[in-house]
Residue frames as qw, qx, qy, qz and C-alpha x, y, z in Angstrom:
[[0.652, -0.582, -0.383, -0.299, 16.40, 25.66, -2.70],
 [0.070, -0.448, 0.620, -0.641, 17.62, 26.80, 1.06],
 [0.713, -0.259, -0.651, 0.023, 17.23, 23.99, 3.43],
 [0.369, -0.612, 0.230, -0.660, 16.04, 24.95, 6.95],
 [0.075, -0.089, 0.863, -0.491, 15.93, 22.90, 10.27],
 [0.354, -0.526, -0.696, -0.337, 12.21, 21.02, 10.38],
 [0.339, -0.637, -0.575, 0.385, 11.84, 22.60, 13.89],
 [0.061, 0.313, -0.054, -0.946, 11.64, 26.23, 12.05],
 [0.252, 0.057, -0.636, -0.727, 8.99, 24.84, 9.89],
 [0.504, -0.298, -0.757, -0.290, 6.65, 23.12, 11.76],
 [0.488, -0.488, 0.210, -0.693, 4.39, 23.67, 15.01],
 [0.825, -0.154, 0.087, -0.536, 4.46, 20.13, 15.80],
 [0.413, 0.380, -0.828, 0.013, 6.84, 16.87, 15.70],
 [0.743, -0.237, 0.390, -0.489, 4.87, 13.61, 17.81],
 [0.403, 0.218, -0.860, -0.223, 4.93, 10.16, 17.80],
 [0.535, -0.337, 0.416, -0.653, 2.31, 7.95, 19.23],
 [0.245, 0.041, 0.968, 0.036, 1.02, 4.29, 19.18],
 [0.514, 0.063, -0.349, -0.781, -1.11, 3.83, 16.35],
 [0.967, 0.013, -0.234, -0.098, -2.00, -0.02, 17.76],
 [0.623, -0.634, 0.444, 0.117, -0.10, -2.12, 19.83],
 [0.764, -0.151, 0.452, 0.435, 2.21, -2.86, 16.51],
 [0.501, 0.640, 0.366, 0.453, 2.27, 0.23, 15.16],
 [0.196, -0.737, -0.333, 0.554, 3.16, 3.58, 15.67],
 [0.308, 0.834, 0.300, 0.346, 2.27, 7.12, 13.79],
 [0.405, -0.267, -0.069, 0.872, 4.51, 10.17, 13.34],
 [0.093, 0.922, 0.376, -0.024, 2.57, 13.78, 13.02],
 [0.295, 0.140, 0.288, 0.900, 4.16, 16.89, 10.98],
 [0.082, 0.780, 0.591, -0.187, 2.57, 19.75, 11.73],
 [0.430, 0.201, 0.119, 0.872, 3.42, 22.69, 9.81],
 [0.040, -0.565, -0.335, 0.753, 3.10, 26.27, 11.12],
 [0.572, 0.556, 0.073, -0.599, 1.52, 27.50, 7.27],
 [0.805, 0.469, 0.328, -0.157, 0.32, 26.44, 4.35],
 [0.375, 0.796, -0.464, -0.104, 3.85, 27.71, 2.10],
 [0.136, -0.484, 0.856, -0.115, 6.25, 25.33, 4.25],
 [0.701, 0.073, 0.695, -0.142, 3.81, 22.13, 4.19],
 [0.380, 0.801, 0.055, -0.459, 4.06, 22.91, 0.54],
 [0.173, 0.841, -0.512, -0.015, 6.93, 23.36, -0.16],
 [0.210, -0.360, 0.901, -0.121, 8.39, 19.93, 1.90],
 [0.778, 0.371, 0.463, -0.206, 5.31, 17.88, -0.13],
 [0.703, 0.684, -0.008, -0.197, 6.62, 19.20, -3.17],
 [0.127, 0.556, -0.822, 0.005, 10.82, 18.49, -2.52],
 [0.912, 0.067, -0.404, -0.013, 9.35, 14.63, -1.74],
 [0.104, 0.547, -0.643, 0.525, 11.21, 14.87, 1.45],
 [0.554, -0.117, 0.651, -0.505, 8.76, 12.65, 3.39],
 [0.633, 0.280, -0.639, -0.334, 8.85, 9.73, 1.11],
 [0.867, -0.442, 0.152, -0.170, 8.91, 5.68, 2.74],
 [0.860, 0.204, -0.133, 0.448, 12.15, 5.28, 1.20],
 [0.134, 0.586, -0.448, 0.662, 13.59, 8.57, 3.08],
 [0.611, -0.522, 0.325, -0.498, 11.82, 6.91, 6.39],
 [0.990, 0.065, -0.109, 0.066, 13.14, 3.70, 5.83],
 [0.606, 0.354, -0.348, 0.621, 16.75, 5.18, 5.86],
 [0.272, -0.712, 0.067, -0.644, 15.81, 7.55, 8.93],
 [0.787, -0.457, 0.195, -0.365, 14.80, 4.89, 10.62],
 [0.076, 0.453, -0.879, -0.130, 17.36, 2.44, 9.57],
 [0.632, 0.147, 0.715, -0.260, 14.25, -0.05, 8.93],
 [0.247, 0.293, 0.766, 0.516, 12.97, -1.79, 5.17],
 [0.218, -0.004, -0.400, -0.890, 10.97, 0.65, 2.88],
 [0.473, -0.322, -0.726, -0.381, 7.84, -2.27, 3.56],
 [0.306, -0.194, -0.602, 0.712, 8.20, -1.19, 7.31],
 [0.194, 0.260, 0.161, -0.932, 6.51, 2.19, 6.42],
 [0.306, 0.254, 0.873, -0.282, 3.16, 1.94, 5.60],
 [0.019, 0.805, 0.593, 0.023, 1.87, 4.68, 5.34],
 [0.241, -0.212, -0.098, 0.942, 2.52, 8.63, 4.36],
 [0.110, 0.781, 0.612, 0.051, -0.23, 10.60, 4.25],
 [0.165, 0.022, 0.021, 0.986, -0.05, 14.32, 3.17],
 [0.038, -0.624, -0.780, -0.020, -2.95, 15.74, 4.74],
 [0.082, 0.159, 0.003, 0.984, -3.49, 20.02, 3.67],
 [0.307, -0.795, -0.263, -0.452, -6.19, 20.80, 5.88],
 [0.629, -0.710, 0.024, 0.316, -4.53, 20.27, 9.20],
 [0.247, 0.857, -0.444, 0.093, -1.18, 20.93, 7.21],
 [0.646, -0.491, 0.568, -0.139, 0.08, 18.04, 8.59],
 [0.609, 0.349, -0.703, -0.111, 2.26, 14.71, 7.02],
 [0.783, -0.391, 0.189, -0.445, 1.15, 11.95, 8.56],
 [0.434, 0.391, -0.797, -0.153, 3.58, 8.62, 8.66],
 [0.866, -0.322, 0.196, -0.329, 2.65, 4.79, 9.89],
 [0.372, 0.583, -0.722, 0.023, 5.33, 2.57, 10.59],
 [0.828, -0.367, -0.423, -0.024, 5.55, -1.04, 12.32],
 [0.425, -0.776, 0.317, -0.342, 6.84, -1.09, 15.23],
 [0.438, 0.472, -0.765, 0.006, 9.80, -2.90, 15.64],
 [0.132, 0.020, -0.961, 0.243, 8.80, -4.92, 18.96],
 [0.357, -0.676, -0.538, -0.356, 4.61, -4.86, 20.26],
 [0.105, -0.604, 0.218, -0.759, 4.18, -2.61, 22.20],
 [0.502, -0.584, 0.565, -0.297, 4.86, -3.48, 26.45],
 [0.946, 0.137, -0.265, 0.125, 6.71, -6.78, 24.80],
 [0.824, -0.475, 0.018, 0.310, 9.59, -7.83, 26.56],
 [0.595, -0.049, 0.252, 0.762, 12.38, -5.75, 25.79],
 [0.102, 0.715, 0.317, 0.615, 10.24, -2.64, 24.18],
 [0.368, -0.135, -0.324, 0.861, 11.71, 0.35, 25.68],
 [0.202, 0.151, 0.044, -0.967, 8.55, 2.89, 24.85],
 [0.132, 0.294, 0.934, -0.153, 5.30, 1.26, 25.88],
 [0.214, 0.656, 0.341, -0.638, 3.48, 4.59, 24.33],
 [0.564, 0.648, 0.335, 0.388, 5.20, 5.38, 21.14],
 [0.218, -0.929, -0.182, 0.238, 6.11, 8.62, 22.88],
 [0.274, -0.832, 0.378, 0.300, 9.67, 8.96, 22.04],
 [0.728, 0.000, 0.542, 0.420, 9.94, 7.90, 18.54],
 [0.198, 0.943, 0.266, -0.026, 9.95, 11.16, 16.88],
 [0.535, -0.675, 0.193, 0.469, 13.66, 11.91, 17.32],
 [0.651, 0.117, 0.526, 0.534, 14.78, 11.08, 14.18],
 [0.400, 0.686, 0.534, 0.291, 12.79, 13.39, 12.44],
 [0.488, -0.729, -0.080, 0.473, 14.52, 15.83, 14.62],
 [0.527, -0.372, 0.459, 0.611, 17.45, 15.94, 12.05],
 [0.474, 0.572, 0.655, 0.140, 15.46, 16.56, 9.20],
 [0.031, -0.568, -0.033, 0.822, 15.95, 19.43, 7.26],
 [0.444, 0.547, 0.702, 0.102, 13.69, 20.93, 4.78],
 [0.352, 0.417, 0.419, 0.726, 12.64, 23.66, 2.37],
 [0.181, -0.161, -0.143, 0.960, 12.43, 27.16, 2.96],
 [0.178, 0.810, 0.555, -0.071, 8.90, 28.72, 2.51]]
């Protein structure tokens, strides 16, 4: 299996507040071979987002693989509520980085 960069594979890479103590990460893939393909290598597990994030495995909530939009959906807590004292990203906006690094399966 040849392992691309996720930003050749996908039309999409977001993070928003799902709730003030939560926040959701969106995979969009650009077709229907590559969302496939990275469902079927189990690359978007809550134990590979648990290590991503450097947070517990009970942290992630939620992965949804949803194949109409093409899209992997993830819910994670948020480590402080969101505009608490000290929380540096009162949107969610700019927790997506990680996933940056990600590299998946070749369509």
């Amino acid at each position: 299996m040849t392992l691309i960069p996720i930003t050749r594979a996908v039309h999409v890479i977001r993070s928003k507040n799902a709730g003030p103590y939560e926040l959701t990460l969106d995979i969009i893939f650009k077709d229907q071979s590559g969302f496939e393909a990275s469902r079927n290598a189990k690359i978007f597990t809550p134990a590979t987002m648990a290590r991503l994030y450097g947070i517990a495995e009970s942290d992630i909530l939620k992965v949804i693989h949803y194949e109409p939009a093409l899209a992997i959906k993830i819910t994670l807590k948020r480590p402080l509520t969101s505009g608490a004292f000290g929380e540096t990203d009162v949107y969610g906006a700019q927790q997506h980085a990680p996933l940056l690094t990600l590299m998946v399966p070749e369509a």
